[in-house]
C-alpha positions in Angstrom: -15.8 -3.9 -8.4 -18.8 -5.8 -10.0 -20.3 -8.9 -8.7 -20.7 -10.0 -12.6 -19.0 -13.0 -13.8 -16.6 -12.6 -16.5 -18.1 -14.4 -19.7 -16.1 -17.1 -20.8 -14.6 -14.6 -23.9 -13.7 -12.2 -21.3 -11.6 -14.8 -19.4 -9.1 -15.4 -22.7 -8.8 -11.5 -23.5 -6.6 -10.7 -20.6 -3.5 -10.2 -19.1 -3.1 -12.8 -16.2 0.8 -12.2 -16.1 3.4 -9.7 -16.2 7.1 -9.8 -15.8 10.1 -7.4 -16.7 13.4 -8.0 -18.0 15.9 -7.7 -15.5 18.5 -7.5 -17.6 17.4 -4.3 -19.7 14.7 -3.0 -17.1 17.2 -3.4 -14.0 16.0 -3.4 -10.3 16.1 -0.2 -8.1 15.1 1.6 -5.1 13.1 -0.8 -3.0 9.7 2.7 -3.6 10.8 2.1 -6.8 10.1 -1.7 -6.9 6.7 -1.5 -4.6 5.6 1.2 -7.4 6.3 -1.3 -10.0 4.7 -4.4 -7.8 2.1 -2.1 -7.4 1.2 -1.2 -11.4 1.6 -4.5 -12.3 -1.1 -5.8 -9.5 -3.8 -3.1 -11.0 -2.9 -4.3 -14.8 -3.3 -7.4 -13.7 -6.6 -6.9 -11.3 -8.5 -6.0 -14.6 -7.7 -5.2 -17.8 -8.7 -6.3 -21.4 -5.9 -7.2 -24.0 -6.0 -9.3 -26.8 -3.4 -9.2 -29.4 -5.0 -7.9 -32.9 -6.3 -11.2 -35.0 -5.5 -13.8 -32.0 -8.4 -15.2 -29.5 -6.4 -18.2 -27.4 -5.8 -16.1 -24.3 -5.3 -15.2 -21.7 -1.8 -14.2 -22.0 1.0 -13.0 -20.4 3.6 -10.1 -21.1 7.2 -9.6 -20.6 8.4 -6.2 -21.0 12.1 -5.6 -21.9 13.7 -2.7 -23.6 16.2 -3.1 -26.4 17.4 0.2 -28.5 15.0 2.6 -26.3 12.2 0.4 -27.5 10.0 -1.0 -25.1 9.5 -4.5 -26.0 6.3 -6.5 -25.2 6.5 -10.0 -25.3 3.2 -11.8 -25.2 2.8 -15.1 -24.7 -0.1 -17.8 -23.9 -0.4 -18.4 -20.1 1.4 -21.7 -20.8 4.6 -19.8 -22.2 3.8 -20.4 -25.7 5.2 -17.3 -28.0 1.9 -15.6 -29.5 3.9 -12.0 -31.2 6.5 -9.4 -30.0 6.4 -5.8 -31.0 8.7 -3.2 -30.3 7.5 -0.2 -29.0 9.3 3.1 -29.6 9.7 4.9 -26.7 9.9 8.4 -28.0 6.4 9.5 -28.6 5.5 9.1 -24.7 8.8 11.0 -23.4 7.5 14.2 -23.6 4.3 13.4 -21.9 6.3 10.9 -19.3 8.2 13.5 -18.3 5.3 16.2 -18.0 3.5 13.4 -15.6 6.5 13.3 -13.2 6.3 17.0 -13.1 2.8 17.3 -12.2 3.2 14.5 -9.6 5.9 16.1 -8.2 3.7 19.1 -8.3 0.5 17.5 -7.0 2.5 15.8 -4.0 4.3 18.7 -3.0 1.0 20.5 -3.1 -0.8 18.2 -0.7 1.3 18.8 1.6 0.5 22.8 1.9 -2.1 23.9 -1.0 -5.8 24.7 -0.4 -7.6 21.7 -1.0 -8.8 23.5 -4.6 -5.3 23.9 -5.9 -4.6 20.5 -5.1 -8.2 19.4 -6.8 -6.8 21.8 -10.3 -3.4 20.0 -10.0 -4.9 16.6 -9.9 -7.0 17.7 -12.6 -4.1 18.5 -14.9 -2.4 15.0 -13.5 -5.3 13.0 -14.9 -5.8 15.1 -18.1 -2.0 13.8 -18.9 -2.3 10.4 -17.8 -5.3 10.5 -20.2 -3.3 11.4 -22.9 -0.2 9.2 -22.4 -3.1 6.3 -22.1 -4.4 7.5 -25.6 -1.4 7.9 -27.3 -0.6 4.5 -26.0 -3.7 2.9 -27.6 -3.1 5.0 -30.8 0.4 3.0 -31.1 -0.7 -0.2 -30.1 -3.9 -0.6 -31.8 -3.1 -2.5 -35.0 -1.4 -4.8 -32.6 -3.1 -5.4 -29.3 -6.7 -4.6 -28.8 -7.1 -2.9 -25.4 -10.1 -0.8 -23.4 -9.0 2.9 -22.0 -8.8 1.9 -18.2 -6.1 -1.2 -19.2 -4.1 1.3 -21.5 -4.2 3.8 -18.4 -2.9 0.8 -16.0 0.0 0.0 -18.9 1.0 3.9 -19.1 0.9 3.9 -15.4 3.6 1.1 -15.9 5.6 2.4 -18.2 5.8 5.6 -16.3 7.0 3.9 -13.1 9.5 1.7 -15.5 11.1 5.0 -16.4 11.1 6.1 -12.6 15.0 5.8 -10.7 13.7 7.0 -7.4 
């Protein structure tokens, strides 16, 4: 992590919260909910968001699904509504559900592979993480601006909201 001291702009372009719905997320397995405490702490470590045409941050974001569409819900940090956009599902569930069967893949294999079959598994694992993350940004950029690394931390979150354990 860099000794550099965010500038000033860099301070209101940024996720300092992050909460889900409850009610349309649910709770689960306690793994389950340390995954999800987990995400949220390395979205919210660093990241760069800014909502498209808005500079008044830093912001927060509750995430709630309604219809199978992912809701985000950003506010100011003092609560203050900034936009909501609903966020159709569908165009990650095929790469969502190739993730989980890598990881299951990559996990199984550390327990017995060579370490170069685990290093080509992993390989693949990032290579679709990548792509979830891109296709993330792809959706979301006439809405929120966002840098690769904080659209990988949100796919990684998404991912583990669609996990049951």
């Amino acid at each position: 992590m860099s000794d550099k001291k965010p500038t000033p702009a860099a301070m209101k372009q940024r996720l300092v919260g992050v909460t889900l719905d409850e009610a349309s997320i649910g709770r689960s397995n306690p793994d389950v909910e340390h995954e999800r405490a987990v995400a949220i702490y390395d979205l919210l470590e660093q990241n760069l968001f800014k909502p498209v045409d808005h500079d008044s941050g830093p912001y927060t974001l509750n995430l709630s699904i309604n219809d199978n569409r992912l809701v985000f819900d950003i506010r100011l940090e003092d609560g203050t509504p900034v936009m909501a956009h609903l966020f159709s599902l569908s165009p990650l569930r095929r790469i969502v559900k190739d993730y989980y069967m890598i990881c299951d893949s990559y996990y199984q294999a550390i327990r017995t592979a060579t370490p170069d079959k685990i290093e080509a598994i992993d390989m693949g694992r990032r290579g679709i993480h990548n792509e979830g993350s891109r296709i993330l940004m792809e959706r979301l950029k006439d809405k929120v601006t966002l840098d690769m690394d904080t659209a990988r931390r949100l796919f990684t979150l998404i991912c583990v909201l669609h996990w049951k354990g």
